[in-house]
C-alpha positions in Angstrom: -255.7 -8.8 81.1 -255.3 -5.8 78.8 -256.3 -3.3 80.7 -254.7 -4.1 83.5 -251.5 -4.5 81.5 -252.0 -1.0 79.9 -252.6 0.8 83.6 -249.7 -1.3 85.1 -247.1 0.7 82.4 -248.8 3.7 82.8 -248.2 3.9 85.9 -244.8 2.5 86.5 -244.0 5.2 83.6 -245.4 8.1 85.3 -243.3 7.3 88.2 -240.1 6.9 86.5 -239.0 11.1 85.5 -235.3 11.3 85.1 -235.8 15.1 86.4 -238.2 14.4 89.3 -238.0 17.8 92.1 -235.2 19.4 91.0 -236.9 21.9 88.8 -236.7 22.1 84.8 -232.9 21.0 84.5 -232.4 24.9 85.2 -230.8 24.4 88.7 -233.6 25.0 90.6 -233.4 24.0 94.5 -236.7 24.9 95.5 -239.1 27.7 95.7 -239.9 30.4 97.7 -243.4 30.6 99.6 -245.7 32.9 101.2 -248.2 30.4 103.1 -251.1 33.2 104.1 -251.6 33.6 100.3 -250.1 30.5 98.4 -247.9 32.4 96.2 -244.9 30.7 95.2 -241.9 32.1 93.5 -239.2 29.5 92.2 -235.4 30.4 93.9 -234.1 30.8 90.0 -237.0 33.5 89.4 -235.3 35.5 92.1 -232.4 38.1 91.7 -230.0 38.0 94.6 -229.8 36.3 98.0 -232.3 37.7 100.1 -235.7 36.0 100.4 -238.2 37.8 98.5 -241.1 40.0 99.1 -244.8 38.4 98.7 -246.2 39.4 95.6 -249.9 40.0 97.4 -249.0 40.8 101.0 -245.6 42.2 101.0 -244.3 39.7 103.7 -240.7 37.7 103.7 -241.1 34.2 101.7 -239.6 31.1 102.9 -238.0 29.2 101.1 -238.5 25.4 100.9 -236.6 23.0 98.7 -238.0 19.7 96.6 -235.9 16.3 97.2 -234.9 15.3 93.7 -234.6 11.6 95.3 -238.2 11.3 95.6 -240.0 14.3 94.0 -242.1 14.9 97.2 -242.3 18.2 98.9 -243.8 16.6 101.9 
């Protein structure tokens, strides 16, 4: 039962991040994104309060936050 031992831990490890969504421990709430062209800009990247400009298309990002209780997007 080795193996299975050794992939049981690995997983339970790899779901157990003290930091899960909430960035890099920098404050980060989310990012901002352009959906036509999947560019994403993190909110702590950006000066000011205005949503940003996409860096390929020019249009207004929206901005989307990351649940730090469950480090899902979704």
């Amino acid at each position: 039962m080795g193996i299975i031992d050794t992939v049981s831990e690995t997983l339970q490890a790899s779901t157990e991040s003290a930091n899960r969504g909430g960035g890099k421990g920098d404050g980060s709430k989310g990012a901002y994104w352009c959906h036509d062209c999947a560019e994403r800009v993190r909110d702590v990247d950006v000066e000011g309060d205005d949503p940003p400009s996409c860096p390929d298309c020019g249009d207004e990002m929206d901005f989307e936050r990351s649940p730090a209780s469950t480090g899902c997007a979704c």
